[in-house]
matplotlib code that plots the C-alpha trace (Angstrom):
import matplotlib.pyplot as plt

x = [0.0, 1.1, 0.7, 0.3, 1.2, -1.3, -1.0, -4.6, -6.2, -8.3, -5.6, -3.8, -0.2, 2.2, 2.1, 5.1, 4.7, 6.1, 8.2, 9.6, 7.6, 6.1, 2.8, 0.0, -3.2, -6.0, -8.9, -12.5, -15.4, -18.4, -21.6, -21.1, -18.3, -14.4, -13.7, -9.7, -7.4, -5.0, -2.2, 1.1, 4.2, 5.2, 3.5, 3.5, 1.0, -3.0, -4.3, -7.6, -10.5, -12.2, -15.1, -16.1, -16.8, -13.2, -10.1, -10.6, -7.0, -5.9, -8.8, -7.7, -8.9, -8.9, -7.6, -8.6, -6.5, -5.4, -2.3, -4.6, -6.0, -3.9, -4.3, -3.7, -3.6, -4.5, -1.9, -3.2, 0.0, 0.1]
y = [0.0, 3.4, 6.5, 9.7, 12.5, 15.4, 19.1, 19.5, 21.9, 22.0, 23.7, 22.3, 20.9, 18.6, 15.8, 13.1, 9.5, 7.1, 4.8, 8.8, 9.7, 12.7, 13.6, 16.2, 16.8, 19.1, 20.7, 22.3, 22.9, 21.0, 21.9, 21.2, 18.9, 18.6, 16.7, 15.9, 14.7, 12.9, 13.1, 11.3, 11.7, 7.9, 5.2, 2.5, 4.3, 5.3, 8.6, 8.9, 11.6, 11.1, 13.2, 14.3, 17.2, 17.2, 14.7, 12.1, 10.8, 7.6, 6.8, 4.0, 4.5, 0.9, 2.1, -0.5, -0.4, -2.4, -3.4, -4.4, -3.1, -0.4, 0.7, 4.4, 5.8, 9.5, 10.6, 14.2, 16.4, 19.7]
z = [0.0, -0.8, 1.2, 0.6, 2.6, 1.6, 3.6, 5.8, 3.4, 0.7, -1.7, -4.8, -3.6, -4.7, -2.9, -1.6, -2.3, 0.4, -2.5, -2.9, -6.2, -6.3, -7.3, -7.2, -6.0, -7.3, -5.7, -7.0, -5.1, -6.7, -4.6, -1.0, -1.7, -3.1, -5.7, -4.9, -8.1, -7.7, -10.6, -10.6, -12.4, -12.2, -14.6, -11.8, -10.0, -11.6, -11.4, -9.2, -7.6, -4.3, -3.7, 0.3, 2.1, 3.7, 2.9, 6.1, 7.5, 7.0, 4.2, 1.8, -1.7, -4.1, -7.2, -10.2, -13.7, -16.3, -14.0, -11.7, -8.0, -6.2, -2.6, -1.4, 2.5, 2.5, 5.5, 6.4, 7.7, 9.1]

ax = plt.figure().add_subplot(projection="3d")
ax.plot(x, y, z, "-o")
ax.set_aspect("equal")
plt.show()
């Protein structure tokens, strides 16, 4: 499982991988929710949204691809 260390805000930031790639995450306001992207650099890992009112800690997102299932941990820092 990979986790990803996202800032506690609902701002577009890169994000840090814990294999060390990096990555980004985008954020727009749809309604009375987020929608948060999820974009990575590196082709091992599958580019994904989650959609919430707020980014929960330590959520773990089931990414399905052609390479098969991927599992995220969202680790919320400060």
């Amino acid at each position: 499982m990979t986790e990803l260390f996202v800032h506690n805000t609902n701002v577009p930031q890169p994000i840090k991988l814990s294999d060390g790639k990096p990555g980004y995450l985008s954020v727009k306001r749809e309604g009375n929710h987020f929608r948060y992207f999820f974009k990575f650099e590196a082709h091992e890992h599958h580019d994904f949204w989650y959609d919430a009112p707020a980014l929960p800690n330590d959520l773990v997102i089931k990414v399905a691809s052609i390479d098969g299932p991927e599992s995220f941990r969202i680790k919320l820092i400060n």
